[in-house]
FIDO-708361 format. One record per residue (C-alpha): x, y, z. Coordinates in nm, 2 decimals. Example, Ala and Ser with C-alpha at 12.3 -4.5 7.8 and 13.67 -1.06 7.14 Angstrom:
BEGIN
<atom X="1.23" Y="-0.45" Z="0.78"/>
<atom X="1.37" Y="-0.11" Z="0.71"/>
//
This chain:
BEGIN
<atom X="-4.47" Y="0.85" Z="1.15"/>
<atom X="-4.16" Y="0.82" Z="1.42"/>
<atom X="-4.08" Y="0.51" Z="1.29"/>
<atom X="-4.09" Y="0.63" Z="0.97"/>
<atom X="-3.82" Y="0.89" Z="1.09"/>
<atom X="-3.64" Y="0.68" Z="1.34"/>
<atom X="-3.52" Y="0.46" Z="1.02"/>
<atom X="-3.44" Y="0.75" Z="0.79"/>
<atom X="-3.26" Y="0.91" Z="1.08"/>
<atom X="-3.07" Y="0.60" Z="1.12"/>
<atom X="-3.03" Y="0.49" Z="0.79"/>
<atom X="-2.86" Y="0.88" Z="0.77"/>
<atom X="-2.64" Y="0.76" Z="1.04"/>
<atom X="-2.53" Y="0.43" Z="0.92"/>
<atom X="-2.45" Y="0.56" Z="0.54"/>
<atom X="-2.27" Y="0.88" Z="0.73"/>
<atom X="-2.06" Y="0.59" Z="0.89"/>
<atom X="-2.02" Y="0.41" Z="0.58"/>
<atom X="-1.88" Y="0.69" Z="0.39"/>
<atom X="-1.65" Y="0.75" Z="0.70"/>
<atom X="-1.50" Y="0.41" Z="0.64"/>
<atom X="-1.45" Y="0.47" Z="0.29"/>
<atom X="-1.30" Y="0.81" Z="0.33"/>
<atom X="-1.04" Y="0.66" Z="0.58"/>
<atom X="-0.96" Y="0.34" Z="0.34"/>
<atom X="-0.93" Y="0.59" Z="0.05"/>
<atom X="-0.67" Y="0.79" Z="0.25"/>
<atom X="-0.49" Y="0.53" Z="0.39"/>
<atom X="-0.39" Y="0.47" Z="0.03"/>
<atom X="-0.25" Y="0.80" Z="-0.05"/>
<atom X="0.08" Y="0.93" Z="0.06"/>
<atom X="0.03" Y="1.25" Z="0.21"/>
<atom X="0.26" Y="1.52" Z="-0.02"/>
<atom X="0.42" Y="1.71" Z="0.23"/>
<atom X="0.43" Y="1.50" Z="0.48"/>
<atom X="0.70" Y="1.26" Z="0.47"/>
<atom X="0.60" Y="0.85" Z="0.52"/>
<atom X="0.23" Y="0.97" Z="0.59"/>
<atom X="-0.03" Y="0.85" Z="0.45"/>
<atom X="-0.33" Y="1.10" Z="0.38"/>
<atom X="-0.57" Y="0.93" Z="0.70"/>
<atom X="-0.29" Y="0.99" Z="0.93"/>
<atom X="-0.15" Y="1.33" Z="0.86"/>
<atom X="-0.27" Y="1.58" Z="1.03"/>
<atom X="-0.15" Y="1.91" Z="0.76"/>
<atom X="-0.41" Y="2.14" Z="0.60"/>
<atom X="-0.36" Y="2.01" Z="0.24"/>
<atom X="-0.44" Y="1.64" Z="0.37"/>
<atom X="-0.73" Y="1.74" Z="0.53"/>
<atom X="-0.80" Y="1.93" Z="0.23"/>
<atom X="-0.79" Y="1.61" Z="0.09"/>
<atom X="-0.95" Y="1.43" Z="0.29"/>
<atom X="-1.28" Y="1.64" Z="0.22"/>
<atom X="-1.24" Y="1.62" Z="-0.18"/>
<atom X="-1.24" Y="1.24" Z="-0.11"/>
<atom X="-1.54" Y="1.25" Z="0.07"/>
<atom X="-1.71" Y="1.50" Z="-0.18"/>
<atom X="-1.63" Y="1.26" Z="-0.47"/>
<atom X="-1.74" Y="1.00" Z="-0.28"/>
<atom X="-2.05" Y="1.13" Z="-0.18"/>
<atom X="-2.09" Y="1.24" Z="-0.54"/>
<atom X="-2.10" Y="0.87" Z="-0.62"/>
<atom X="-1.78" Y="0.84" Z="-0.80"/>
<atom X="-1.59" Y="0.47" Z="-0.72"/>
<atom X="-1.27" Y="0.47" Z="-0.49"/>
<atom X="-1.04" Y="0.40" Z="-0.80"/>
<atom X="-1.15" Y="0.70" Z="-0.97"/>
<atom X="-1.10" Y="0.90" Z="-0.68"/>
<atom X="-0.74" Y="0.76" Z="-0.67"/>
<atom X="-0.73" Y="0.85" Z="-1.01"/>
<atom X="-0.79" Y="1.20" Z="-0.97"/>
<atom X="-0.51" Y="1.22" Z="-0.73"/>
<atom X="-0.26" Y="1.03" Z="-0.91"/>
<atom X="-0.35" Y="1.26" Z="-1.22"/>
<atom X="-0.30" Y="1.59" Z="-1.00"/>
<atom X="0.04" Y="1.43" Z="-0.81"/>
<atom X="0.17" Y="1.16" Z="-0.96"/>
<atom X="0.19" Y="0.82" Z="-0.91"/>
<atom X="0.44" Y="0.86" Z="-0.59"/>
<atom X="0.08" Y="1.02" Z="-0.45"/>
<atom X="-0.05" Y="0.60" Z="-0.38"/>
<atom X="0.13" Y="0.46" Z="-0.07"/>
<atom X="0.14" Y="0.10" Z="-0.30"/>
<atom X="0.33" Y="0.12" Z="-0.59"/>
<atom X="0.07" Y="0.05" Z="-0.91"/>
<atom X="0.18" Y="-0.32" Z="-1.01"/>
<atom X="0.22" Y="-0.25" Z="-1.38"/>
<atom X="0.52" Y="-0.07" Z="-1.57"/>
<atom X="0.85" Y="0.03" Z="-1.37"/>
<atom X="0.62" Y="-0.06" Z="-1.08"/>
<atom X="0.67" Y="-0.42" Z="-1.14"/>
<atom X="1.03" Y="-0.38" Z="-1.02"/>
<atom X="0.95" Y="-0.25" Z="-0.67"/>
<atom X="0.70" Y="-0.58" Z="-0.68"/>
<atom X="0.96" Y="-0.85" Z="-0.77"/>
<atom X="1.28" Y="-0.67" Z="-0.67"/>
<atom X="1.27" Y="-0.88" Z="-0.34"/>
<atom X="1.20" Y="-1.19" Z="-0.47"/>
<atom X="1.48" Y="-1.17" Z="-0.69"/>
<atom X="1.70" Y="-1.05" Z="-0.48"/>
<atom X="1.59" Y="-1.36" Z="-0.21"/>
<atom X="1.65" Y="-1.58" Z="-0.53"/>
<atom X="1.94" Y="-1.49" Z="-0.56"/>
<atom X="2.06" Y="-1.52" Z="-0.26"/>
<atom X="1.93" Y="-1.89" Z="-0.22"/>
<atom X="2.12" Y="-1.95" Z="-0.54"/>
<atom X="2.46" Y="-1.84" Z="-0.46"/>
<atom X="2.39" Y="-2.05" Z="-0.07"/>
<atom X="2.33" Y="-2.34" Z="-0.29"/>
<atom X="2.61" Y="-2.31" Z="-0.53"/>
<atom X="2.85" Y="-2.19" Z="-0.27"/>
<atom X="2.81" Y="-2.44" Z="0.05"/>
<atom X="2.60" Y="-2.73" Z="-0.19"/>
<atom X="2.95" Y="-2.86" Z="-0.41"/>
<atom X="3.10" Y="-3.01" Z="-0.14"/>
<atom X="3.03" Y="-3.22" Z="0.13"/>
<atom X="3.02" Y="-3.11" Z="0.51"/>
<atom X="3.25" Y="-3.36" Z="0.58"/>
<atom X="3.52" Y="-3.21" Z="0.38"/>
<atom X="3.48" Y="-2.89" Z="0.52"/>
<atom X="3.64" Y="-2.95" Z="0.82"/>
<atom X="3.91" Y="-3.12" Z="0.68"/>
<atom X="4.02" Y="-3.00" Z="0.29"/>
<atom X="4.25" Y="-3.27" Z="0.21"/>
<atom X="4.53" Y="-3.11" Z="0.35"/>
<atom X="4.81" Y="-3.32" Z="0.59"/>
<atom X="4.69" Y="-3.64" Z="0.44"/>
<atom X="4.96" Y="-3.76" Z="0.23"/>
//
């Protein structure tokens, strides 16, 4: 009979710890929204704590991590996930630095690649 209750005492304990982890990585992906640069796991206001315990009643509840998000992004807005959703104007903020590196490359290449380094240093000019 212990045993029995040693392993559904610790079996309380590991899925406790479980949801603990999955608490904090739900959090961590919410911006906290009065706290500026925060995510929801690191602020320490009321209304991200308040947060923090719908999170874990949802996902107690049984209710997946994405819906959870969900729920948020339905009550604040998308500016509520600290990672810009990668679909509709939020595909911008995903390839604006790529482009922007591209672009860069390209005018290094077009600039410096037409002529060669060895008429840098000497243009052409007093020859003549």
């Amino acid at each position: 009979m212990a045993a029995v209750l040693t392993a559904l005492w610790c079996a309380g304990a590991w899925a406790s710890g479980d949801l603990d982890e999955r608490v904090r990585a739900v959090a961590s992906r919410l911006m906290c929204p009065v706290c500026e640069g925060r995510t929801v796991a690191d602020s320490t206001s009321e209304l991200a704590a308040q947060m923090r315990a719908v999170i874990r009643e949802k996902l107690a509840q049984g209710e997946t991590e994405d819906a959870v998000l969900a729920y948020f992004v339905e009550r604040y807005g998308p500016s509520v996930l600290a990672t810009p959703p990668a679909a509709g104007s939020g595909w911008v903020l995903w390839l604006a630095p790529a482009a922007l590196a591209a672009g860069g490359a390209g005018y290094v290449v077009y600039r410096f690649g037409r002529r060669s380094p060895w008429t840098w240093a000497d243009d052409g000019e007093g020859e003549g």
